[in-house]
N, C-alpha and C positions, 0 to 999 in steps of 0.2 A: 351453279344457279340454285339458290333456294326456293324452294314451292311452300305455298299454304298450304296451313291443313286443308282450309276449306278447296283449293287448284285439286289437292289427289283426292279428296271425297268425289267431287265432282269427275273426275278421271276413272276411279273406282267403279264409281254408279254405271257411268256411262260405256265401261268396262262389261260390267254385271249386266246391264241391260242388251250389250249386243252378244254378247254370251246367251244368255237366257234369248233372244230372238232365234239368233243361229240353231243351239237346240231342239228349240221349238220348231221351226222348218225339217231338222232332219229328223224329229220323232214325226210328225207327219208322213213324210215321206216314207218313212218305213212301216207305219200305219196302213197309208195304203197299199205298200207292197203286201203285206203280209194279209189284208183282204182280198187282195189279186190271188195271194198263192192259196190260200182258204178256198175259194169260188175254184180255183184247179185243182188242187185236189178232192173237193166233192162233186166235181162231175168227172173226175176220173174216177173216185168211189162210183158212182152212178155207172157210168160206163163198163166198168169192167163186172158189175153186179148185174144188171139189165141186160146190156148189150152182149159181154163175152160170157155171162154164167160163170164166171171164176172173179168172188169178191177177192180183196186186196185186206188183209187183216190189221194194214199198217195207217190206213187213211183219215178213220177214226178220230184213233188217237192224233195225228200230226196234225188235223187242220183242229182239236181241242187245245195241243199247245200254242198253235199259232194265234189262237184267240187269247188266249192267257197273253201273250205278251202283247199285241195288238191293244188289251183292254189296260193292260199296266202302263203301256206308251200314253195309251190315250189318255191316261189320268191329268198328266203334267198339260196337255194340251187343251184339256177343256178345266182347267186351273186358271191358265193364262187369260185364256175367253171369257174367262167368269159366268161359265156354262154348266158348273156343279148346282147341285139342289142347294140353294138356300133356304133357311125362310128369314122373312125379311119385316115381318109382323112387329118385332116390337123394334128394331133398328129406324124403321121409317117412320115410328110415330114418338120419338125423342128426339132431344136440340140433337144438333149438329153436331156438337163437340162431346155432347154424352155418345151420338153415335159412332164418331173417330175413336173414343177410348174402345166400345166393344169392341169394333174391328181390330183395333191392336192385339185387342186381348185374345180375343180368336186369333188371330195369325199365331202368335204367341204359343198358345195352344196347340196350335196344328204344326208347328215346328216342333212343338216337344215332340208329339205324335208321331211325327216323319221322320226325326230324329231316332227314336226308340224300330221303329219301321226298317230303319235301314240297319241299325243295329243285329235287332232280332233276325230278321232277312239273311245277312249275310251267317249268322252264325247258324240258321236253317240251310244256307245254301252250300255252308261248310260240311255239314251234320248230314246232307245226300247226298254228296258227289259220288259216293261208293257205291250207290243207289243207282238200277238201271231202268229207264223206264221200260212198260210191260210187254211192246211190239217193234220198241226204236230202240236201236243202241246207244241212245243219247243216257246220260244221267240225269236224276231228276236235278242236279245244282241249274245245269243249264236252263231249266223251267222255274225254279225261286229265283234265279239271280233277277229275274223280270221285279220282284216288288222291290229289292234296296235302289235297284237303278230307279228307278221309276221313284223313291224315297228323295233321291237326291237329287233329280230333274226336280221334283216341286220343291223340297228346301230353296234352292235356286232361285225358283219363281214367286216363292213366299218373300222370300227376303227384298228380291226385286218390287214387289208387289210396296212392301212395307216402308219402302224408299220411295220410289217415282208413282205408288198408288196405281189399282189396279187396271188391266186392261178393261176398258168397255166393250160388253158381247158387240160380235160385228166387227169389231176394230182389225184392220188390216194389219201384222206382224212387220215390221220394218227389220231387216236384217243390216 
């Protein structure tokens, strides 16, 4: 059976689209855990500092990494939302179609960006692995690998974007 181009675009997109929704539900989700474990380990900090007079040297640092990837997750998700800083000054006060071309352009843009992002990233996350962080026996790769991932959730969502046009803030994520 032969398909049109136009049948697998459409297949493709709609592909990419639940791809990109599903992602975006499990970076959430792990968003929030990784606030959950933040809030436990600094009232375990708290606790064992106040309450037992024997601080915990490791707590610090673990709920500082958990924010690092928490804040890398969250990037791709507030992309989706269309919850990043714009400004939106000279886009809204040009026709329509002068303002479809900017947007392109910036997408455009911001895939080079993300592109180069994940690039650079991974060859920093290569360039630490041997690197151990300063109270956890983790390597520091384990803490970079947070930006190419998080590079390549928004590539994702840019190109999604750039196809079916972006999500409106508020808008419910359809899986």
């Amino acid at each position: 059976m032969d398909r049109s181009p136009e049948v697998n675009r459409g297949a493709a997109v709609s592909s990419l689209a639940g791809l990109t929704a599903r992602l975006d539900r499990i970076s959430c989700g792990i968003c929030v855990a990784l606030f959950v474990a933040i809030l436990l380990v600094m009232v375990l900090q708290v606790a064992f500092r106040y309450v037992l007079n024997a601080p915990l040297t490791w707590t610090e640092e673990l709920a500082r990494y958990l924010y690092i990837w928490a804040c890398w997750l969250g990037a791709p998700v507030a992309l989706r939302r269309g919850n990043h800083i714009a400004i939106a000054f000279v886009s809204e006060r040009v026709p329509r179609r002068a303002a479809r071309i900017m947007a392109l352009v910036t997408q455009v843009a911001a895939l080079v960006f993300l592109a180069q992002l994940t690039v650079q990233g991974g060859i920093l996350t290569a360039k630490s692995h041997s690197v151990e962080a300063i109270t956890l026996p983790i390597p520091w790769s384990a803490i970079y690998v947070a930006a190419p991932i998080s590079a390549v959730l928004m590539i994702l969502e840019t190109v999604r974007a750039m196809w079916l046009g972006p999500t409106q803030p508020g808008e419910e994520v359809v899986v």
